[in-house]
C-alpha positions as CSV (number, residue, x, y, z in Angstrom):
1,X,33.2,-12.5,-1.1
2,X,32.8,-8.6,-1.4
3,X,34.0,-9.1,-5.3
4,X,31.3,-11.8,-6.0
5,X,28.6,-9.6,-4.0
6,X,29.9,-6.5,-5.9
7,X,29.2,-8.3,-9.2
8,X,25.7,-9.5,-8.5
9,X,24.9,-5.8,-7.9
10,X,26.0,-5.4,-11.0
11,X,23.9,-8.6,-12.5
12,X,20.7,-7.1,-10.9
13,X,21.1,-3.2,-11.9
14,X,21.9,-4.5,-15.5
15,X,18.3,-6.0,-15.7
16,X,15.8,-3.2,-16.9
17,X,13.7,-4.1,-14.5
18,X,16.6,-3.3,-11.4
19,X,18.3,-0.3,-13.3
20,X,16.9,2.1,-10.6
21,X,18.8,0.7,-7.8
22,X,21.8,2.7,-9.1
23,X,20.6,5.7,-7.4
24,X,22.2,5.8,-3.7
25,X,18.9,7.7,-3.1
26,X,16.4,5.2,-3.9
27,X,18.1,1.9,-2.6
28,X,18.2,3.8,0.7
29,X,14.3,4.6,0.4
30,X,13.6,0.9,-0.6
31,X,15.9,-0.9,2.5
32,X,14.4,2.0,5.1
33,X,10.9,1.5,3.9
34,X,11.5,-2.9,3.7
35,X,12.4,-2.7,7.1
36,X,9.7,-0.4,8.3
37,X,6.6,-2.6,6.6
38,X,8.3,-5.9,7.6
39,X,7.8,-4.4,11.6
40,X,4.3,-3.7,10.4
41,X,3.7,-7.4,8.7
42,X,4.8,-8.7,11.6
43,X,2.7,-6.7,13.8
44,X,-0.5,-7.1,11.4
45,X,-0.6,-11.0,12.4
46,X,-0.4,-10.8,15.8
47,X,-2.2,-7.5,16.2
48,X,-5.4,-9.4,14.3
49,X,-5.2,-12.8,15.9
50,X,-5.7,-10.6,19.9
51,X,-8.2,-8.4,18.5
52,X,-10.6,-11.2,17.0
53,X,-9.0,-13.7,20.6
54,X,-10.2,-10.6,22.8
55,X,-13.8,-9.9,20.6
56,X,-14.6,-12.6,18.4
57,X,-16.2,-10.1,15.9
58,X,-15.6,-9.3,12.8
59,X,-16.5,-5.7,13.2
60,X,-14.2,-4.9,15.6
61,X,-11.4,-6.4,13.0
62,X,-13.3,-3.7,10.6
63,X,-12.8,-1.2,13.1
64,X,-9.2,-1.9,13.3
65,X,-8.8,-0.5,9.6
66,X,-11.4,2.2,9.9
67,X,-10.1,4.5,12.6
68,X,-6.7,3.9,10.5
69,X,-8.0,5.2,7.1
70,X,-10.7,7.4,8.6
71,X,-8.5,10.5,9.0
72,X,-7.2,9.7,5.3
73,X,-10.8,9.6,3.9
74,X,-11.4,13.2,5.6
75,X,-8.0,14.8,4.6
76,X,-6.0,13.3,2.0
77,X,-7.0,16.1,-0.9
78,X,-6.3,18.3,2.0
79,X,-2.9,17.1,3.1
80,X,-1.6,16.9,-0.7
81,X,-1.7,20.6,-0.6
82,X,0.6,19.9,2.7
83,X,2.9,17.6,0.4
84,X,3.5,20.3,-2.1
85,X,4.3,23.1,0.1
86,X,7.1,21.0,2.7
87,X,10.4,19.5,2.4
88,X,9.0,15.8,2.0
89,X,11.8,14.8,3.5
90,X,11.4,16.1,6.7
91,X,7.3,15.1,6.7
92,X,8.9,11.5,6.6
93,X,11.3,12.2,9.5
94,X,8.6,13.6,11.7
95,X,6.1,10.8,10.8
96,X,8.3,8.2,11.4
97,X,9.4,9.4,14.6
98,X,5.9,9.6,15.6
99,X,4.6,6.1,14.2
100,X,7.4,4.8,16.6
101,X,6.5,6.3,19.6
102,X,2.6,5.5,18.9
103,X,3.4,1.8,18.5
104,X,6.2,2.0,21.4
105,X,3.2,3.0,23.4
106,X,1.2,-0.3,22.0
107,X,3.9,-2.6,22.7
108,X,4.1,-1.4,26.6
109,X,1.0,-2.3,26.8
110,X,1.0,-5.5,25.3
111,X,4.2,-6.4,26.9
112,X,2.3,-5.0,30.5
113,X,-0.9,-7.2,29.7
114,X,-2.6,-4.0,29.8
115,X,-3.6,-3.4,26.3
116,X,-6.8,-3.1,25.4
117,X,-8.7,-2.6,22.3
118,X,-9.9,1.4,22.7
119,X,-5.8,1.6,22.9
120,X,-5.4,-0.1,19.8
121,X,-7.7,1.7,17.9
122,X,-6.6,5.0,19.2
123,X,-3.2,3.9,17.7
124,X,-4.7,2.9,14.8
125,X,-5.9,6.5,14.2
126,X,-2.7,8.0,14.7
127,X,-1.5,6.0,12.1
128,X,-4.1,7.3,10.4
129,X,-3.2,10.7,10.5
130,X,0.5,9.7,9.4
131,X,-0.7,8.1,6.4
132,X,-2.5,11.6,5.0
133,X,0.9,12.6,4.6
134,X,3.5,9.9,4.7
135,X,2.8,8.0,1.7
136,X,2.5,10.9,-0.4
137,X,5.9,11.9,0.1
138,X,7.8,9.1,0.1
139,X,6.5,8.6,-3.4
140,X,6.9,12.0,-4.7
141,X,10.7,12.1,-3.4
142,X,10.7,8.5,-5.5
143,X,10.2,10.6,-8.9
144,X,13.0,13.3,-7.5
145,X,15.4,10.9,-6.9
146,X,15.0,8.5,-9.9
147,X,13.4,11.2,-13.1
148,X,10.3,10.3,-15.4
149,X,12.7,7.9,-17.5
150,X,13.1,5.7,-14.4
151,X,9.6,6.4,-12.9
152,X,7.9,3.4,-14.3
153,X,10.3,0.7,-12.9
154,X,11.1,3.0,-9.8
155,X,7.0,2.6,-8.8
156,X,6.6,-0.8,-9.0
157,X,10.2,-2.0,-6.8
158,X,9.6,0.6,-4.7
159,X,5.8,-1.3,-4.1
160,X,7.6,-4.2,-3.8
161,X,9.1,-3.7,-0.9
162,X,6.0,-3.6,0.7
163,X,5.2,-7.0,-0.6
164,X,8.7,-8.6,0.2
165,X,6.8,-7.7,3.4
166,X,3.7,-9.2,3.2
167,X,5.9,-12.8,1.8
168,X,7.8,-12.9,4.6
169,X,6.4,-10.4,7.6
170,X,3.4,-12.4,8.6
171,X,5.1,-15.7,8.8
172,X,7.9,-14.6,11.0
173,X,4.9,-12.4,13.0
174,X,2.9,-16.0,13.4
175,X,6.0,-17.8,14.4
176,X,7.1,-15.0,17.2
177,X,3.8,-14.9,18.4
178,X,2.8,-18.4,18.6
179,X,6.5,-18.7,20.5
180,X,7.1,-15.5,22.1
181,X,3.5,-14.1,22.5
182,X,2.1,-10.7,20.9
183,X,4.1,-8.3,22.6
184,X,7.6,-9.4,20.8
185,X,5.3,-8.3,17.4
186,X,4.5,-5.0,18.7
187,X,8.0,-3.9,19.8
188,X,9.5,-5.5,16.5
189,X,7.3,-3.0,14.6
190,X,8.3,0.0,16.5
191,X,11.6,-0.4,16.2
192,X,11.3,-0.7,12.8
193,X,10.4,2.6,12.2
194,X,13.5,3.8,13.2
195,X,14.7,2.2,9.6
196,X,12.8,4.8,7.7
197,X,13.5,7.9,10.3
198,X,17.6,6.9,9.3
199,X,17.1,6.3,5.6
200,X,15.4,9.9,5.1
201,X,18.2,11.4,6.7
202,X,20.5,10.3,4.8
203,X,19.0,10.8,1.7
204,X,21.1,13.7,-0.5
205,X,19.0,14.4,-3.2
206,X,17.5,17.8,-3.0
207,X,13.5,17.4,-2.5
208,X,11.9,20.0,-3.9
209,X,8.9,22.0,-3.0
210,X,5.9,23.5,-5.1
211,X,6.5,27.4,-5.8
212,X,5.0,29.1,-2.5
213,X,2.6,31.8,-5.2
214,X,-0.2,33.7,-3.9
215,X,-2.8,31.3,-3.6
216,X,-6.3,30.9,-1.9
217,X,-6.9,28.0,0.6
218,X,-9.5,26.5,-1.2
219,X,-7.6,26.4,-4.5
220,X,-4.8,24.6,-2.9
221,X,-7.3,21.8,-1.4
222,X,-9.5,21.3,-4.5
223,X,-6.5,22.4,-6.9
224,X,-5.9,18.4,-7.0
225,X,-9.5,17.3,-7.2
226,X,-10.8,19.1,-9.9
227,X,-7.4,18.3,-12.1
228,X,-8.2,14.5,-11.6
229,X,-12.1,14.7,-12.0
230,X,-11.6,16.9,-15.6
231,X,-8.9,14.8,-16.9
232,X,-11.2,11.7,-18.6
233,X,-7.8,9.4,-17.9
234,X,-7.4,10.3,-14.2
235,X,-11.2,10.4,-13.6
236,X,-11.7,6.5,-15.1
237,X,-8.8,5.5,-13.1
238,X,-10.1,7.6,-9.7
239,X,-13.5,5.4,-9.8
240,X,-11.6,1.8,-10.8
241,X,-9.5,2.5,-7.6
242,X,-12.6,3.4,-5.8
243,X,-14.1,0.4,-7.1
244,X,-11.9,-2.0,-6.0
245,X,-10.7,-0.4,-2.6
246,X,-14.8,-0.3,-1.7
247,X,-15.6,-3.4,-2.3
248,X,-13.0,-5.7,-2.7
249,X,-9.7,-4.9,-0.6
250,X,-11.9,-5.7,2.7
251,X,-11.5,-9.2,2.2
252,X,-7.8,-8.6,3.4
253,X,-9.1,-6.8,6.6
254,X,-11.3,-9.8,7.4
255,X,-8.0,-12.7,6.8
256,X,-8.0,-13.7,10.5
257,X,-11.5,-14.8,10.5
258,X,-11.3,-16.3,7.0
259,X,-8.1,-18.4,8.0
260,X,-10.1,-19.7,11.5
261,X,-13.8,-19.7,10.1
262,X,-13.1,-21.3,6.7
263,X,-10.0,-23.3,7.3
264,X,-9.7,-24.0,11.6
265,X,-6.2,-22.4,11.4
266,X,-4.2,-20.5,14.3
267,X,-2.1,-17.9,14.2
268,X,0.7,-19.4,12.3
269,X,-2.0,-20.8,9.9
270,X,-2.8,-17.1,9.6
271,X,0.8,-16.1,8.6
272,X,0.7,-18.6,5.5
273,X,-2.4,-17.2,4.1
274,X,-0.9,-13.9,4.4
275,X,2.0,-14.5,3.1
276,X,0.4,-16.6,0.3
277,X,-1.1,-13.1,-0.7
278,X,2.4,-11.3,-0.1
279,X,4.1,-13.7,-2.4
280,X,1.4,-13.4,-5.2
281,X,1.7,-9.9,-4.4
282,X,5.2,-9.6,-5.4
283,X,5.1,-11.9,-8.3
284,X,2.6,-9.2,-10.1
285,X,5.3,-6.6,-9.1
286,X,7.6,-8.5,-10.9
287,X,5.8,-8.9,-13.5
288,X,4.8,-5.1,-14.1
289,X,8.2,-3.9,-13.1
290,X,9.4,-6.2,-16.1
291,X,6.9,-4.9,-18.2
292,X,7.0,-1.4,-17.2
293,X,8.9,-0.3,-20.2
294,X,5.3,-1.7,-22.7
295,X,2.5,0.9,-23.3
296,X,0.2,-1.7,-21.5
297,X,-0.5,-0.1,-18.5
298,X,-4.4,0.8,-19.3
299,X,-4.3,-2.8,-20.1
300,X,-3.1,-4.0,-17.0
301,X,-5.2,-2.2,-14.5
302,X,-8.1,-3.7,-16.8
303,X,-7.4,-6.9,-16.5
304,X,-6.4,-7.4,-12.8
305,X,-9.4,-5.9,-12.1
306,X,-11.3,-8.4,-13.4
307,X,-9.3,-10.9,-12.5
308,X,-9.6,-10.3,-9.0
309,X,-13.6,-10.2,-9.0
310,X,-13.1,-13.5,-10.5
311,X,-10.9,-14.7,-7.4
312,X,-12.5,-13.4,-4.7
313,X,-15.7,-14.8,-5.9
314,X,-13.8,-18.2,-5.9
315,X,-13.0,-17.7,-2.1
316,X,-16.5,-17.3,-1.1
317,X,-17.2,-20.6,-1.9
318,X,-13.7,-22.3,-1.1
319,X,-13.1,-24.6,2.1
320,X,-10.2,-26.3,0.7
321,X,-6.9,-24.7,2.3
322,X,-4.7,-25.8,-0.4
323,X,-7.1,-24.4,-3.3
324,X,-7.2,-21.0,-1.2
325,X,-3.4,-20.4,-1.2
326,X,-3.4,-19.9,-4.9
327,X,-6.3,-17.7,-4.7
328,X,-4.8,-15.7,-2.2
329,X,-2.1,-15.2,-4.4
330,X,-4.3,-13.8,-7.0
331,X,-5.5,-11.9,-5.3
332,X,-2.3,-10.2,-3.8
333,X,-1.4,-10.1,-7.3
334,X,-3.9,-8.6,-8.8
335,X,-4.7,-5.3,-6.2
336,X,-0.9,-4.6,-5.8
337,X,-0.7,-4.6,-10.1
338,X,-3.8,-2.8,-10.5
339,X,-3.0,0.2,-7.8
340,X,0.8,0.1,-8.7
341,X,-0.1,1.1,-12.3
342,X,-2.5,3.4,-11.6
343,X,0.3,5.1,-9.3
344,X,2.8,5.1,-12.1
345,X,-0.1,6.7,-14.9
346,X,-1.5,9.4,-12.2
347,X,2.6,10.5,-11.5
348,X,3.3,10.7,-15.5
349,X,0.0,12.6,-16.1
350,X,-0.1,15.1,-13.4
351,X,2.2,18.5,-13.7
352,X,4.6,19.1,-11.3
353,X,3.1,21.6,-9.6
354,X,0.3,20.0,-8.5
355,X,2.1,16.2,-8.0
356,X,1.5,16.1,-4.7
357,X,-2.2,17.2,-4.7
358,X,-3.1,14.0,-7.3
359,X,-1.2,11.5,-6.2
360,X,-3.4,12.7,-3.2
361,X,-6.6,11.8,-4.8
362,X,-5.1,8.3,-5.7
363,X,-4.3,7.4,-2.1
364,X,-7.9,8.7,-1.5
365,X,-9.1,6.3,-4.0
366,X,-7.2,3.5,-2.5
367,X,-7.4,4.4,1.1
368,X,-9.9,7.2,1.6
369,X,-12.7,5.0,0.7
370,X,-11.7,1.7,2.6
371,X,-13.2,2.5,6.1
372,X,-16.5,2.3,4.0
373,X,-15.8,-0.8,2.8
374,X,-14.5,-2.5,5.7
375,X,-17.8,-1.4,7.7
376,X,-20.1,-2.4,5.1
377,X,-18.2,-6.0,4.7
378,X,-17.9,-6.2,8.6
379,X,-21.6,-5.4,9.3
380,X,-22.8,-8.0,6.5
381,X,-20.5,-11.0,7.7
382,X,-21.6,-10.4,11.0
383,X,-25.3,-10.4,9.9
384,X,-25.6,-12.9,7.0
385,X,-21.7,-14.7,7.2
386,X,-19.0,-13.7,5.8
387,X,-19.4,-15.9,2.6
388,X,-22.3,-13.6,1.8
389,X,-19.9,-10.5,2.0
390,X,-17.3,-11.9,-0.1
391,X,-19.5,-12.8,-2.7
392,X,-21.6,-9.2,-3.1
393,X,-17.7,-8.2,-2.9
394,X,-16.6,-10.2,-5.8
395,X,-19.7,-9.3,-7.8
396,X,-19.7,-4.9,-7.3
397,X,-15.8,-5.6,-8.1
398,X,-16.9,-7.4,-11.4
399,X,-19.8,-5.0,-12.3
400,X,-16.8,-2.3,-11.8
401,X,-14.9,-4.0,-14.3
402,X,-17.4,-4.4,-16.8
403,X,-17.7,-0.7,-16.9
404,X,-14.2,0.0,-17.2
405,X,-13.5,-2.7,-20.5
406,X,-17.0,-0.4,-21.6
407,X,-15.1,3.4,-21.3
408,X,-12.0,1.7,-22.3
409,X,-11.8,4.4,-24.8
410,X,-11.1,7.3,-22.0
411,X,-8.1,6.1,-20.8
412,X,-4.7,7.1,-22.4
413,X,-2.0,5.8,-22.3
414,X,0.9,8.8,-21.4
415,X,4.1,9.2,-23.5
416,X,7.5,9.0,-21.9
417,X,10.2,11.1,-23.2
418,X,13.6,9.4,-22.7
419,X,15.8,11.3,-20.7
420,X,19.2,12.4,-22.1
421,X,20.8,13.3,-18.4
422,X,22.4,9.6,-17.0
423,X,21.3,10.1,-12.7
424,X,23.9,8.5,-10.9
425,X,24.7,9.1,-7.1
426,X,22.5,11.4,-5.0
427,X,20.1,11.0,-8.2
428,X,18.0,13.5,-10.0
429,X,18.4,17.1,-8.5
């Protein structure tokens, strides 16, 4: 059995795609970090089905995701300075412990029949906080352990563990819930932490840290910004991001009333349209990860752009389940492809020096703009229905793409010099 395991290791590293996995450093990043967002799939369903149960407004489902990116809007450029200064490895030790005493704290309640919704947004902005930091270095230490040669495969698997996640996290989270009740959701996504706490601990290879030179405070906050808004390649891809986190990633913020509004579904119901948007999710993965080694990637982000206006615009007007799923999956597909490859082009075009502080400024772009978003689409499903804020969605999204196949010109696609050093082991040092 070991000998037959042992050689489909071997199978799966062989592929292009799956060379990464033969750093020890990175295959314990990805299990630590597919545990940890599988707790937090799990969670997501269960957490979103008692917050619309206890409100029945979609603002309040809004507010859920803005006190968790609000402190990421305010200091993400900040924090990156943060990224490059620490050992990494330590910020994700210290976050994760934290993360699992904040949801610890949620799952009492739950379990208690105390919790209320103040308590789950103050959780929500502690997570908040976490994420200013936590993302930033986890992907960082991805481009230590693996090298520039494997940095364009290492992006996208190491996404996709987050979208294993999303295929099979809400459907177990709707199936313990609608069994077990919400608090068995809440405890399995504290505990899940733990995963990532263990994994960076373990992790040998030697994270390194921006040299400490004599440097004012403002230059190490704007530092990042002004690198990314004069570079015409980081600056196009800054506003697609923006585009698409403002007006269409809400949508996924607004699933539980979608599912019970549009379809009638409960909270399993819920965890197939989630997972629906996991599964597309992690085909596009696939698919980029395959395709990873192609000077495409300008391409790519074009293209699921406007692929995804055209989706979402499809789901404003859908009340068919079955025709949903698939659109789901597009969507899934299309978001985690688009961000995924601008991750990759903003990691291969920033210096090293100021990695941290950039990649910043793309996890602004992402995240630092969604609590806008999700209020905006909130307020206007309250006030017109939600179909309405889909479709102005779908249609800024669109306009967004438009503009990008129109400055098409401005982005460039970097040049990867093979590496002549093989990584095995701890991995890069």
């Amino acid at each position: 059995m070991a000998v037959r395991l042992e050689k489909a290791l071997e199978l799966l590293r062989s592929w292009p795609a799956f060379r990464v996995f033969r750093h020890a450093d990175f295959r314990l990043l990805w299990f630590g970090a597919l545990i940890s967002f599988t707790g937090s799939q799990i969670q997501m369903v269960a957490q979103g089905a008692y917050v619309y149960e206890v409100t029945g407004r979609k603002t309040a489902l809004a507010l859920v995701a803005v006190f968790g990116m609000l402190p990421v809007t305010i200091l993400s450029p900040v924090m990156g300075a943060v990224v490059d200064l620490f050992d990494r490895r330590k910020i994700i030790i210290l976050t994760s412990i934290a993360l699992f005493l904040a949801t610890a704290y949620n799952a009492y309640g739950a379990s208690t029949h105390t919790l209320t919704i103040m308590q789950i947004y103050a959780v929500a902005l502690i997570g908040g906080f976490v994420q200013t930091v936590e993302p930033t270095s986890r992907q960082t230490i991805v481009r230590e352990v693996v090298g520039d040669q494997d940095l364009a495969q290492a992006v996208p698997l190491q996404a996709m563990t987050f979208n294993i996640a999303k295929s099979i996290g809400p459907a177990i989270g709707g199936i313990l819930t609608s069994a077990f009740g919400f608090a068995t959701c809440f405890w399995a996504n504290s505990i899940s932490f733990l995963a990532m706490t263990f994994a960076a601990m373990a992790i040998k290879t030697k994270t390194e840290k921006s040299e400490r030179r004599p440097q004012p405070i403002k230059d190490l906050i704007f530092e990042g910004m002004l690198f990314t808004m004069r570079n015409p390649s980081l600056r196009m891809l800054f506003l697609m991001e923006g585009a698409l986190s403002l007006f269409g990633m809400p949508y996924f913020f607004q699933m539980p009333a979608i599912a019970k509004d549009f379809f009638h579904l409960d909270e399993a119901g819920l965890g197939v349209c989630y997972t629906a948007n996991g599964l597309g999710a992690l085909t596009g993965l696939i698919t980029i990860a395959t395709l990873s080694v192609r000077p495409i990637k300008t391409r790519i982000v074009r293209n699921a752009m406007s692929t995804f206006a055209v989706a979402l615009a499809a789901l404003c007007v859908t009340r068919n389940f079955a025709l949903a799923l698939p659109l789901f999956a597009i969507l899934g597909a299309c978001s985690i492809s688009m961000f995924n490859t601008t991750n990759t082009l903003f990691q291969l075009i920033s210096p090293g020096q100021l990695r941290g502080r950039v990649l910043s400024m793309h996890l602004w772009a992402i995240a630092g703009l969604a609590p806008l978003g999700n209020l905006w689409m909130g307020w206007i499903a309250d006030a017109f229905g939600l179909p309405v804020a889909l479709g102005i969605g779908g249609a800024c999204v669109a306009a967004g793409a438009v503009l990008a196949f129109a400055n098409r010109k401005k982005l460039i696609e970097p040049v990867v010099v093979s590496e002549p050093v093989e990584r095995e082991g701890g991995g890069a040092r």
